[in-house]
Backbone as numpy.savetxt, mean C-alpha at the origin, in Angstrom:
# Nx Ny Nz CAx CAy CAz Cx Cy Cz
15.99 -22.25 12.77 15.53 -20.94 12.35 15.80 -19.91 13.45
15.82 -18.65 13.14 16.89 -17.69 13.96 15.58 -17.18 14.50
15.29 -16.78 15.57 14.18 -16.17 16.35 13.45 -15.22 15.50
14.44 -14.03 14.85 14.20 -13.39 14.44 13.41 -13.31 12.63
13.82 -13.99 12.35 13.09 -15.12 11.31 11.52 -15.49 11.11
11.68 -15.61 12.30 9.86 -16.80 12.75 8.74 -15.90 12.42
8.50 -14.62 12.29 7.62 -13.43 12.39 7.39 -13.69 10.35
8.54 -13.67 9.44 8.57 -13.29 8.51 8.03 -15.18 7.60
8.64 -16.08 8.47 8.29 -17.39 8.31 6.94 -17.63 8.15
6.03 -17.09 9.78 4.76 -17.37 9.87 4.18 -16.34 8.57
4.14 -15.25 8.41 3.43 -14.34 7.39 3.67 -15.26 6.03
4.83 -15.94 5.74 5.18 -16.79 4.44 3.77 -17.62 4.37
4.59 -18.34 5.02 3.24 -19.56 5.50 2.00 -18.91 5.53
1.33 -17.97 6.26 0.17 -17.89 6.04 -0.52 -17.19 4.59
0.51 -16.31 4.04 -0.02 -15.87 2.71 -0.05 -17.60 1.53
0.94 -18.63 2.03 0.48 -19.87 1.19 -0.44 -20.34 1.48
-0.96 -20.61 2.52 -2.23 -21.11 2.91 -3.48 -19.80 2.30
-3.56 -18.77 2.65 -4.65 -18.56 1.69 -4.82 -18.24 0.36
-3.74 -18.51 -0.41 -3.80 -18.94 -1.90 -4.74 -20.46 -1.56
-3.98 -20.94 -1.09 -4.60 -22.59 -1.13 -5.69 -22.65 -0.34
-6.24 -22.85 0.76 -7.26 -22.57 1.10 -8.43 -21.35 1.68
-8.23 -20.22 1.11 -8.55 -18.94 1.09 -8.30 -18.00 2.62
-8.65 -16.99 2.81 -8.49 -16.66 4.06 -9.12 -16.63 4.89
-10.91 -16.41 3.86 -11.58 -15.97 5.36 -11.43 -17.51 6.12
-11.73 -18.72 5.88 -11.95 -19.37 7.19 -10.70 -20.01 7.57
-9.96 -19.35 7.26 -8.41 -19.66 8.16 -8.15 -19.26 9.18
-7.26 -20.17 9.94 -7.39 -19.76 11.66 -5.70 -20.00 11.79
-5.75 -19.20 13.17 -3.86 -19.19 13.22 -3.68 -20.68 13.63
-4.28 -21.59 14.45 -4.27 -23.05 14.95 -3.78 -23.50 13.30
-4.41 -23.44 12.01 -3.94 -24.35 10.72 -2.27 -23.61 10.51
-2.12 -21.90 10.46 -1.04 -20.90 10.30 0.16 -21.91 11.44
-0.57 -21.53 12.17 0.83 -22.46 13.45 1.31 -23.62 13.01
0.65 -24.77 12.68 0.39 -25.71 12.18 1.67 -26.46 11.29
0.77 -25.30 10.69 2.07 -25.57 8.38 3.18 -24.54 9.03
3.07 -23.71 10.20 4.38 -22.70 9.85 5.71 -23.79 10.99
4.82 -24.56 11.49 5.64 -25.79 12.80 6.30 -25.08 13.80
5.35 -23.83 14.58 5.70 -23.23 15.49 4.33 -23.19 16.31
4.54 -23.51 17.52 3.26 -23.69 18.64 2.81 -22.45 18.55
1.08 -22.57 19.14 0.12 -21.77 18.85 0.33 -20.07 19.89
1.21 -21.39 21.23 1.53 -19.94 21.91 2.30 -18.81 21.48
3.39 -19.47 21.18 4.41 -18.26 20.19 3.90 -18.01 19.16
2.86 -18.34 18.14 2.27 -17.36 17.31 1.62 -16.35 17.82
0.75 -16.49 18.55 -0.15 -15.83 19.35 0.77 -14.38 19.83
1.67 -14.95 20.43 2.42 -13.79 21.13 3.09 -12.58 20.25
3.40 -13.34 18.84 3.90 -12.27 17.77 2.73 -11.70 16.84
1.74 -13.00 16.35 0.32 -12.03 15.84 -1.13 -12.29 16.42
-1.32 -11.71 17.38 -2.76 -12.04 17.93 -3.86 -12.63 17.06
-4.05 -12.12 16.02 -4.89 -11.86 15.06 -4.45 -12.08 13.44
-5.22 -12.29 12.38 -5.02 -12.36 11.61 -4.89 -10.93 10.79
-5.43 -10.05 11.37 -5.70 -8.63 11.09 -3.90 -8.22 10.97
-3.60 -9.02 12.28 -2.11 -8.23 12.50 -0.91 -8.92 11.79
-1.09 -10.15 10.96 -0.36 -10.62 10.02 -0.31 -9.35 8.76
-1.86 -8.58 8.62 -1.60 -8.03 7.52 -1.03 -6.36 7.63
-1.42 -6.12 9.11 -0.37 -5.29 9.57 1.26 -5.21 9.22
1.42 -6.51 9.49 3.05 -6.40 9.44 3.30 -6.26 8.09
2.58 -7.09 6.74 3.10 -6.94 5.57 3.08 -5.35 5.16
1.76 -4.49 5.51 1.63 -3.21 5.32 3.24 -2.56 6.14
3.22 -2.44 7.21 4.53 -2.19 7.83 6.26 -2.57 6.99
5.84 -3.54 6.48 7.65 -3.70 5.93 7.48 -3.21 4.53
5.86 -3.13 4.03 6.35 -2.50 2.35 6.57 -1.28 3.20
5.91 -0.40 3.81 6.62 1.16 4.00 8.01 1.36 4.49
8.58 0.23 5.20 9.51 0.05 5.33 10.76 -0.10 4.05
9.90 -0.74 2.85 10.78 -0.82 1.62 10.89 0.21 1.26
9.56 0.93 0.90 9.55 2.50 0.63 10.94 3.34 1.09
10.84 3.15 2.06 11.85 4.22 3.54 12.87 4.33 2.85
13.54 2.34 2.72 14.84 2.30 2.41 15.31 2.47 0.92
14.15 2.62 0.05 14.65 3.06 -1.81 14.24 4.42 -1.87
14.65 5.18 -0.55 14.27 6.61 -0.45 15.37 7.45 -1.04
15.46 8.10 -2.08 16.56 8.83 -2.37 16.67 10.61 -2.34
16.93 11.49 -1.66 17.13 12.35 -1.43 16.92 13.40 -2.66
17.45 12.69 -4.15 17.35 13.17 -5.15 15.62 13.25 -5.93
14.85 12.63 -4.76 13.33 12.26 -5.40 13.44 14.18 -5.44
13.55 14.85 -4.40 12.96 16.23 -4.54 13.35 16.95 -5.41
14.39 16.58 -6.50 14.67 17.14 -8.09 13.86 17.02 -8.84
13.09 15.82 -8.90 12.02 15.43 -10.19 10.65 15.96 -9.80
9.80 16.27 -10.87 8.70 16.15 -10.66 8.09 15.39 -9.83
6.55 16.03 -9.13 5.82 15.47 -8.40 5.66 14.04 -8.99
5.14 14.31 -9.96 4.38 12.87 -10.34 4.98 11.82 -10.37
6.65 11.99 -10.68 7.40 11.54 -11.16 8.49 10.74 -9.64
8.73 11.62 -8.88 8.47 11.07 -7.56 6.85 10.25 -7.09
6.38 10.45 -7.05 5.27 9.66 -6.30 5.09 7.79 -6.95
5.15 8.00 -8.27 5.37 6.88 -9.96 6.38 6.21 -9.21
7.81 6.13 -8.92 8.67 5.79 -8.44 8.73 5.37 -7.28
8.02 5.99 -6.33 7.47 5.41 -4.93 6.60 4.44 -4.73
5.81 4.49 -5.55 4.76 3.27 -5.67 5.14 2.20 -6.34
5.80 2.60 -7.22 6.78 1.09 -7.80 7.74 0.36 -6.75
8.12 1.36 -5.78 9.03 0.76 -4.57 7.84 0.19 -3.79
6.92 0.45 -3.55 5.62 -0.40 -2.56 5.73 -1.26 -3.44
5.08 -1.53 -4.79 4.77 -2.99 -5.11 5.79 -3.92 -5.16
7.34 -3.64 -5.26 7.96 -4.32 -5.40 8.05 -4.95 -4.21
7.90 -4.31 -2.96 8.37 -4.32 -1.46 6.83 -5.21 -1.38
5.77 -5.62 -2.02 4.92 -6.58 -1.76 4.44 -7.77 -2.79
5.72 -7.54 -3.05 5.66 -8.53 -4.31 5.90 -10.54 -4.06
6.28 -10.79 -2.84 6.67 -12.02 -2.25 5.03 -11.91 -1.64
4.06 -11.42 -1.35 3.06 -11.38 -0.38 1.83 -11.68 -2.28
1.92 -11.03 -3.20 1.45 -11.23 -4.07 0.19 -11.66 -4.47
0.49 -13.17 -4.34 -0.38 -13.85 -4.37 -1.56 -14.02 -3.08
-0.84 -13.64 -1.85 -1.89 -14.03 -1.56 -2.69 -12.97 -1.08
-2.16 -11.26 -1.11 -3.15 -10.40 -1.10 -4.01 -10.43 -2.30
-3.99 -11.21 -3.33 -4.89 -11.44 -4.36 -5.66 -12.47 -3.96
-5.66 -13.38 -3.15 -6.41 -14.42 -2.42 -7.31 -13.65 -1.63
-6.80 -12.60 -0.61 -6.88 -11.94 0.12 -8.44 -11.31 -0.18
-7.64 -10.36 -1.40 -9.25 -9.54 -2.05 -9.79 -10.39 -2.54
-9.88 -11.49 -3.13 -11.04 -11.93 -3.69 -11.74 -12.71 -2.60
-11.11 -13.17 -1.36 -12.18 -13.39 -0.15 -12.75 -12.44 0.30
-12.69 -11.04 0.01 -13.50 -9.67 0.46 -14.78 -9.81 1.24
-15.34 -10.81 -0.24 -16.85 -11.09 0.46 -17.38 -11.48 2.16
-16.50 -12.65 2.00 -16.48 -13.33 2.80 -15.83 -13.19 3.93
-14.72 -12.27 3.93 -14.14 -11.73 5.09 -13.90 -10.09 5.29
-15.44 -9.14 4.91 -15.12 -7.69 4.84 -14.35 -7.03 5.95
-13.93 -7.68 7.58 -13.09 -7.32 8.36 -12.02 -6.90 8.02
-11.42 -8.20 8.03 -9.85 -8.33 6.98 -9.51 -7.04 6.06
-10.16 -7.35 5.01 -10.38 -6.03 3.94 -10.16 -4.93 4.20
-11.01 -4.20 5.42 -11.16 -2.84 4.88 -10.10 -2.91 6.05
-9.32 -3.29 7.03 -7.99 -3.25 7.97 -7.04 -3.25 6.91
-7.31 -4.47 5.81 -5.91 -3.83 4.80 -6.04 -2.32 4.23
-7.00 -2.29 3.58 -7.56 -0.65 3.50 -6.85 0.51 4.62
-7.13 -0.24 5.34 -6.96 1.14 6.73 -5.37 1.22 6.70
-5.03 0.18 6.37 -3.28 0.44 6.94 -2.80 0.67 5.46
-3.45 0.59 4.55 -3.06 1.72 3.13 -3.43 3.08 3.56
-4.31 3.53 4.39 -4.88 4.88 4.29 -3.68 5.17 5.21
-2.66 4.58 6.11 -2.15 5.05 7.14 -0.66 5.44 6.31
-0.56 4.33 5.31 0.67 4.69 4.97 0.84 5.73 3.40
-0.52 5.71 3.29 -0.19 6.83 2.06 -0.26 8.36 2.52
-0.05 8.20 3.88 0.81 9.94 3.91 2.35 9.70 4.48
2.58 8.71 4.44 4.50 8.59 4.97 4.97 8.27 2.77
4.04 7.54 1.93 4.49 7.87 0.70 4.56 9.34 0.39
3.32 9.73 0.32 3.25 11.59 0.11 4.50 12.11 0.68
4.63 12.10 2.42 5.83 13.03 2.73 7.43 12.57 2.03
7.18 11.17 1.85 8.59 10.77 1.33 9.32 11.47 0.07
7.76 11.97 -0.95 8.04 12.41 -2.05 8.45 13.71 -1.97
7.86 14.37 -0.42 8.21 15.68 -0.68 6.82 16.95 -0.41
5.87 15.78 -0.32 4.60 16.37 -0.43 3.83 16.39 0.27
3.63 17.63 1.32 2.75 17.73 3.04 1.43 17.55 2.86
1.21 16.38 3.90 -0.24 16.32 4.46 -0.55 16.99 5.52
-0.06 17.80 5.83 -0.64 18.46 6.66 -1.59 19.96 6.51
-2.63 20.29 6.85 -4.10 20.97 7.11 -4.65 20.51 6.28
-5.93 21.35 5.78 -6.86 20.67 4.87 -6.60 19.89 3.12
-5.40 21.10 2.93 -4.63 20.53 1.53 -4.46 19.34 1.52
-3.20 18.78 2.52 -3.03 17.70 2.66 -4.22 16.75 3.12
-4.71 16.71 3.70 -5.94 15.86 3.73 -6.38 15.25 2.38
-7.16 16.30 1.90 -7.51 16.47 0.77 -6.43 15.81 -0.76
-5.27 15.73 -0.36 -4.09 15.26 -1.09 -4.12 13.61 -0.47
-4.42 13.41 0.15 -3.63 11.62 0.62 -5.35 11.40 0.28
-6.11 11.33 0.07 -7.56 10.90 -0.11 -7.49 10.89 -2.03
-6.76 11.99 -2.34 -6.72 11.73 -3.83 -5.87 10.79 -3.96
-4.93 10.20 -3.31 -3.74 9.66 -3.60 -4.24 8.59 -3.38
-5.19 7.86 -2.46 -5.45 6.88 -1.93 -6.48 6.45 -2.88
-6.93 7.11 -3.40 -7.78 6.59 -4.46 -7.12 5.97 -6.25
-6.32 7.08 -6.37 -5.04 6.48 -7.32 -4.11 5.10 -6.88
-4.34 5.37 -5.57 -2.87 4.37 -5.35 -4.01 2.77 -5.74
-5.05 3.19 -4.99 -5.99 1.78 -5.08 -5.85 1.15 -6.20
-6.26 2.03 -7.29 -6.68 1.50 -9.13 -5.71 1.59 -9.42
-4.09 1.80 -9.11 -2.99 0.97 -9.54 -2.68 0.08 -8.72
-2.95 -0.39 -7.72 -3.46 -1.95 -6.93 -3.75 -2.47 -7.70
-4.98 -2.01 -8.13 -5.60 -3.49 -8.50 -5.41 -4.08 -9.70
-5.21 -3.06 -10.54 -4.36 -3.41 -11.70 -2.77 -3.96 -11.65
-1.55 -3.77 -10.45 -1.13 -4.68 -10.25 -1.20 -6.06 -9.84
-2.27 -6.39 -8.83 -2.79 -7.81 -8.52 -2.96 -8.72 -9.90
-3.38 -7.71 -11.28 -3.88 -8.84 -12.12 -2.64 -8.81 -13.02
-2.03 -8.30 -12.85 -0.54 -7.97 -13.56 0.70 -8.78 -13.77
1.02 -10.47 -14.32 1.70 -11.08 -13.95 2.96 -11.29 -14.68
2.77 -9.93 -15.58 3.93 -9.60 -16.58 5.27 -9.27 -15.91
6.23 -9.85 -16.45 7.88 -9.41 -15.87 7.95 -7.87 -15.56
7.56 -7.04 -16.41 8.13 -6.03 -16.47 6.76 -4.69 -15.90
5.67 -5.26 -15.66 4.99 -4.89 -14.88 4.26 -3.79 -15.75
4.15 -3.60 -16.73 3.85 -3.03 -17.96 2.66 -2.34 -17.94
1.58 -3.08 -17.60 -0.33 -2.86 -17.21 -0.21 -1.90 -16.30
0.91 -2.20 -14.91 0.68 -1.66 -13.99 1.44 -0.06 -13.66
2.45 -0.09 -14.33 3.04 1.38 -14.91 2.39 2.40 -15.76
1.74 1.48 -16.88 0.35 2.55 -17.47 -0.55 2.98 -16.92
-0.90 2.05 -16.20 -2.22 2.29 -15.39 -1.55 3.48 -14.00
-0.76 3.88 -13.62 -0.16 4.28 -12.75 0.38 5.67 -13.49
0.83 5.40 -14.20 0.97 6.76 -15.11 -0.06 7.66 -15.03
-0.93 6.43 -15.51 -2.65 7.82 -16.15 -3.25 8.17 -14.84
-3.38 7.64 -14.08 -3.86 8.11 -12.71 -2.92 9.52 -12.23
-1.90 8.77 -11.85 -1.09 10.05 -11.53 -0.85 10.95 -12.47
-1.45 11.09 -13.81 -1.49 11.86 -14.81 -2.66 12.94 -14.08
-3.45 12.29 -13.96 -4.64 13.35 -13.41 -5.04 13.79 -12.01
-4.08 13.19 -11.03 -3.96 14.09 -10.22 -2.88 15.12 -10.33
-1.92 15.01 -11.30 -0.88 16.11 -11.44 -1.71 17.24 -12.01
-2.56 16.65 -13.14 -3.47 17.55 -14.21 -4.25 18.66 -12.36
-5.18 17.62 -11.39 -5.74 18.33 -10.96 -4.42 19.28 -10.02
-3.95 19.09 -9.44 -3.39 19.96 -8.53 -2.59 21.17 -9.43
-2.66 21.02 -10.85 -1.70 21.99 -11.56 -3.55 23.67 -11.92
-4.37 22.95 -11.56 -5.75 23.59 -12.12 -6.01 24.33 -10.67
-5.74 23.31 -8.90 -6.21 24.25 -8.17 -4.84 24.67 -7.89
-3.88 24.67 -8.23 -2.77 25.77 -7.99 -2.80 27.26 -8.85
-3.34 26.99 -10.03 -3.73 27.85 -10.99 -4.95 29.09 -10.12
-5.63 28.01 -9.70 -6.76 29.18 -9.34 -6.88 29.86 -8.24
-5.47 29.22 -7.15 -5.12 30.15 -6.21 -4.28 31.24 -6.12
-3.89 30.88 -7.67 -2.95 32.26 -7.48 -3.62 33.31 -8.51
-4.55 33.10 -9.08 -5.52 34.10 -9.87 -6.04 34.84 -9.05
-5.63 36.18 -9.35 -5.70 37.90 -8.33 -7.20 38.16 -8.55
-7.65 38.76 -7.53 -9.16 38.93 -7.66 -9.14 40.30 -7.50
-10.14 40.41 -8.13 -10.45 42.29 -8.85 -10.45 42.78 -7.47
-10.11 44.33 -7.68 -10.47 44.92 -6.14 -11.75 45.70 -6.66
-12.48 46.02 -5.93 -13.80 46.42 -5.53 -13.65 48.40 -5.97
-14.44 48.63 -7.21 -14.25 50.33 -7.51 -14.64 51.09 -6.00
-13.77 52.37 -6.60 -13.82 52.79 -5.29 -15.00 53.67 -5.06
């Protein structure tokens, strides 16, 4: 196996192991183990189990990056963003199963969890800008917090989603991003509504 390999090997291996024996009480000593690479060189590429799920967060934005097409800024918002998120799930679609292992150990391992959380909150403003759409001052804020809440409930409705064509998870992704298009088309509306001037 090519050095470069071993990083994407161990994350294999460890998303099989917590399908099969869940995550929270998995330790990198069993990960090292089944992946047949000593504990030191795991150690040295993921300290932590936190940082296995780092890296998967890291290469879907990375998938994102690379099904980036220049032409997204022709289409509609929504319609860009719909398309971007279909490039995340696809780009975590080998990891699958076992971020569905993953959440349903929640209980039992709320650490884990809300670090996957966190490194969704990190990367849903490199989706936003990809589409075209600034997070930056309070707008943007205010924009990746709506988004992050959409992007979630088409999560999770992909996790249970084991249809070819991904069907549940495109509807469900639709109607969400249906209503944040609905909202941002209502406060764009009401910022540009002229306010009376004051009799003289």
């Amino acid at each position: 196996m090519k050095k470069s390999e071993i990083p994407q090997h161990i994350v294999s291996t460890a998303m099989s192991l917590a399908v099969e024996k869940g995550w929270a009480t998995l330790s990198l000593a069993e990960i090292a183990v089944t992946s047949k690479v000593s504990l030191s060189d795991l150690h040295q590429i993921f300290p932590s189990k936190n940082s296995l799920l780092r890296f998967i967060s890291e290469q879907a934005d990375q998938g994102v990056l690379e099904e980036h097409d220049n032409d997204y800024l022709q289409q509609p918002a929504k319609d860009r963003l719909f398309e971007i998120c279909m490039n995340r799930f696809d780009a975590l679609e080998a990891y699958k199963e076992g971020i569905r292992a993953i959440v349903k150990d929640s209980r039992k391992d709320p650490v884990s969890t809300l670090l996957l959380l966190c490194n969704l909150k990190r990367s849903m403003p490199l989706m936003l800008e990809s589409a075209g759409l600034s997070t930056s001052g309070l707008q943007g804020v205010l924009r990746v917090k709506a988004f992050s809440v959409a992007y979630l409930a088409a999560l999770q409705t992909w996790l249970n989603d084991d249809s070819d064509d991904l069907g549940k998870t495109m509807a469900k992704l639709d109607k969400v991003l249906g209503r944040l298009d609905t909202m941002a088309r209502c406060c764009s509306r009401a910022r540009t509504v002229p306010t009376k001037s004051k009799a003289a």
